[in-house]
MARPA-462317 format. One line per 4 residues: number of its first residue (from 1); for each residue z, x negated, y of C-alpha. Coordinates in nm, 3 decimals. Layout:
BEGIN
NUM) Z X Y | ...
***
This chain:
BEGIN
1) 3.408 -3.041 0.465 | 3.524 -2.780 0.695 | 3.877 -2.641 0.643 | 3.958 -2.283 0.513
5) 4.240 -2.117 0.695 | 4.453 -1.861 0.571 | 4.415 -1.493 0.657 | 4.679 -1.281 0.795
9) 4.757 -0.973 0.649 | 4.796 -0.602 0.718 | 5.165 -0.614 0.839 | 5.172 -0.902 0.983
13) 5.255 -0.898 1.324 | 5.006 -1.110 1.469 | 4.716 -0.853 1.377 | 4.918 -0.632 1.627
17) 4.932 -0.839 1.922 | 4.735 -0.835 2.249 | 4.523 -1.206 2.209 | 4.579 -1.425 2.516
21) 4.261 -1.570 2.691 | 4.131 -1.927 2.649 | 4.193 -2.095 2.965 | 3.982 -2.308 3.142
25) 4.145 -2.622 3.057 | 4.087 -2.536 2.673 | 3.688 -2.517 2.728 | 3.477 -2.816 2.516
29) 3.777 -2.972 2.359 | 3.791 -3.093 1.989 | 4.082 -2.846 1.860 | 3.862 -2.553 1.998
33) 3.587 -2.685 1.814 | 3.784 -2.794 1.528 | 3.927 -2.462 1.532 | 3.589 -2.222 1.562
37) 3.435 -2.446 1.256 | 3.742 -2.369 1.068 | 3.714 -1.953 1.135 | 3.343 -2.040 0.987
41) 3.447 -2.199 0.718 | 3.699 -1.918 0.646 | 3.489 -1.634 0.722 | 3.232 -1.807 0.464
45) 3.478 -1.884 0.194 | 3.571 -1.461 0.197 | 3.249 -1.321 0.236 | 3.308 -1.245 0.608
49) 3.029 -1.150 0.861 | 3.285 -1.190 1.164 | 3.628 -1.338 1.201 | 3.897 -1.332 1.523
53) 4.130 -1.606 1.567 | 4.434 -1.334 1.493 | 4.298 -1.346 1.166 | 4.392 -1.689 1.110
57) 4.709 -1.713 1.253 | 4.600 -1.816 1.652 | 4.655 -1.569 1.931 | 4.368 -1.647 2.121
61) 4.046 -1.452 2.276 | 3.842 -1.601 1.992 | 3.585 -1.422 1.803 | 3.273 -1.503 1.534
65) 2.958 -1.275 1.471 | 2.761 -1.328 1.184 | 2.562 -1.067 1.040 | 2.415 -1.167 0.713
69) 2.375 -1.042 0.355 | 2.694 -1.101 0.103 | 2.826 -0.942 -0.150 | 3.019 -0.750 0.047
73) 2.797 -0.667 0.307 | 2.425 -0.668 0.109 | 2.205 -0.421 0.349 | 2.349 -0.670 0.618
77) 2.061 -0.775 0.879 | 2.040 -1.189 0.893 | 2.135 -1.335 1.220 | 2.271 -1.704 1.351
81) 2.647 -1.717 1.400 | 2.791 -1.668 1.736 | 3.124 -1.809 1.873 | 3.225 -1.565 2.142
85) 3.528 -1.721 2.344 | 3.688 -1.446 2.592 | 3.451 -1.173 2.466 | 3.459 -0.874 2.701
89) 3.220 -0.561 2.627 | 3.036 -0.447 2.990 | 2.870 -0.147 2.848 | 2.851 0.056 2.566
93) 2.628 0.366 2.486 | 2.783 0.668 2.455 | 2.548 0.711 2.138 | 2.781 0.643 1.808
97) 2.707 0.553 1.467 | 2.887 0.623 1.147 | 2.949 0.313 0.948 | 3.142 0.127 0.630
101) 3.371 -0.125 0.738 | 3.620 -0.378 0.544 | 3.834 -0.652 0.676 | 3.926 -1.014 0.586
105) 4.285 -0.926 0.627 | 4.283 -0.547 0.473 | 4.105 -0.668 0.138 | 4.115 -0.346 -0.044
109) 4.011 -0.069 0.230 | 3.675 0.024 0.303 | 3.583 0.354 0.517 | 3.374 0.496 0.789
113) 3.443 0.409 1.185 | 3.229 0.546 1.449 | 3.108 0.251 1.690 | 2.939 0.242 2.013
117) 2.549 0.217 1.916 | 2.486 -0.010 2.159 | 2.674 -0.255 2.320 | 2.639 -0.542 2.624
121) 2.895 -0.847 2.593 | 2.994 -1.134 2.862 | 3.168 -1.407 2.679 | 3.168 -1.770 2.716
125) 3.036 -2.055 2.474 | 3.315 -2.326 2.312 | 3.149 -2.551 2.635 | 3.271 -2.290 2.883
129) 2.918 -2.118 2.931 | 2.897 -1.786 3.046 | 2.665 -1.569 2.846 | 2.571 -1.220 2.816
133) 2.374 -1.074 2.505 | 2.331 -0.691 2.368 | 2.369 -0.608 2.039 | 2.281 -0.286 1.857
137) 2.320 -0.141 1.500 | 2.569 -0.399 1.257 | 2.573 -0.673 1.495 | 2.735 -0.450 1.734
141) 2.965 -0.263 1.480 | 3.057 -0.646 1.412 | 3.089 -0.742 1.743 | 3.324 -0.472 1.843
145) 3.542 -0.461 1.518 | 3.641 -0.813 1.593 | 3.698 -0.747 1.949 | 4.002 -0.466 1.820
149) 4.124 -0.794 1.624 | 4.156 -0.910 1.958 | 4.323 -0.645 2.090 | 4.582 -0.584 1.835
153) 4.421 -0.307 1.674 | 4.288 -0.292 1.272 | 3.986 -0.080 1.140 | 4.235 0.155 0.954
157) 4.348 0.267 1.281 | 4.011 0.405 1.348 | 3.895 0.576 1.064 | 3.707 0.907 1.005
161) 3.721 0.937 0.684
***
């Protein structure tokens, strides 16, 4: 059984800080794997479909994409989770869309924020590989919503509503 971590909340002031990188050294060892399968966990205990380490109280370039159908989320497209580690977007379109967004750690807040339509990402697997994937539509509204966790900054900040 995988452990669920707490969620920090608005306020707190580790949603506001800039996330450090993962450093070489960290790559393919057991608390960074311990760690990603416990932001799972989490992010499937709340009804997530993405989770940054922030969230859970760690500091660190960590993100998790996974676009699925929930309760929260039911028009969601299906996809396989993906740990990004040091997740750095390398293009996005200048094409926006207009979208509903929540948040694990703002629980009662819902509203529209315009995201990139399209979006490239370089990131590295919890083995240290170096991948690059596109996204477009939810996965990449996903994508670069957890990226601001990463960055300090929180969906409210952003809305247009």
């Amino acid at each position: 059984m995988n452990t669920v971590l707490t969620v920090a909340q608005q306020g707190e002031a580790i949603l506001n800080l800039v996330a450090v990188a993962v450093s070489e050294a960290e790559f393919n060892c057991p608390w960074l794997t311990e760690l990603t399968q416990a932001m799972h966990a989490t992010m499937l205990d709340r009804n997530g479909v993405g989770i940054a380490a922030p969230q859970v109280y760690i500091s660190k370039r960590i993100i998790i994409v996974a676009s699925r159908p929930n309760v929260r989320y039911p028009d969601a497209p299906e996809m396989d989770a993906i740990v990004m580690i040091n997740p750095e977007i390398v293009f996005q379109s200048e094409q926006t869309l207009d979208g509903e967004e929540g948040c694990l750690s703002v629980p009662d807040r819902r509203g529209q924020v315009a995201r990139a339509a399209q979006i490239r990402v370089r990131y590295r697997s919890v083995q240290g590989e170096q991948i690059e994937t596109e996204f477009s539509g939810f996965p990449a509204r996903i994508v670069q919503h957890e990226v601001d966790h990463l960055n300090g900054v929180l969906f409210v900040e952003l809305l247009t509503d």
